[in-house]
C-alpha positions in Angstrom: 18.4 2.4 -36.8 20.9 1.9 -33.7 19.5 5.0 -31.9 16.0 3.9 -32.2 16.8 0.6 -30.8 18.7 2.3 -27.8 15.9 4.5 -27.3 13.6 1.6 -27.2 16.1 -0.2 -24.1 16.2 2.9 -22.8 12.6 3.2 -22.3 11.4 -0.2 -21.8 14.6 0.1 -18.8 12.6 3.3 -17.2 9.3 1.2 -18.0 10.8 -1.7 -15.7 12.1 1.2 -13.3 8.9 2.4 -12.3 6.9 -0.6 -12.4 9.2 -1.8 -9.6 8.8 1.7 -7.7 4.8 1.1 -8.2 5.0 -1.9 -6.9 6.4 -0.8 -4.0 4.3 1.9 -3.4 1.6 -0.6 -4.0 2.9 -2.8 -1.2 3.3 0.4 1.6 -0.4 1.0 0.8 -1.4 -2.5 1.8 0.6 -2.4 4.7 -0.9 0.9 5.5 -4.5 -0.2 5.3 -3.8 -3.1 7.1 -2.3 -1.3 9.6 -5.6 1.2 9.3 -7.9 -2.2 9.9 -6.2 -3.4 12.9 -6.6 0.2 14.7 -10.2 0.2 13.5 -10.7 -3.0 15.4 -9.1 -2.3 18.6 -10.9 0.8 18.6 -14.4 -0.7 18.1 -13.4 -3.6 20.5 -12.4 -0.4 22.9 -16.0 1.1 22.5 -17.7 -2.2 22.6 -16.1 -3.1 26.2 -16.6 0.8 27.4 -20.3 0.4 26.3 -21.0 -2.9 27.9 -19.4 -1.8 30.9 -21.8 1.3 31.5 -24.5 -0.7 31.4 -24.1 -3.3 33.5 
């Protein structure tokens, strides 16, 4: 009975474990994308000035 209850710790331990590390992951992703929407931005605010200025 004792080893199936350390077993048990054990697992809800490494269950605790990588929910942490997904988490994390989870955060550098947002931060990624984020990062991904602000170059998107400056790049279409880039074209946008470049275009208007051929044309005037």
């Amino acid at each position: 009975m004792y080893l199936g209850v350390f077993d048990m710790k054990e697992r809800l331990d490494q269950m605790r474990k990588l929910l942490k590390e997904k988490k994390r992951l989870c955060e550098l992703l947002e931060d990624d994308i984020q990062q991904i929407e602000r170059d998107i931005k400056t790049l279409e605010d880039r074209a946008e000035d470049s275009h208007s200025s051929l044309t005037v």
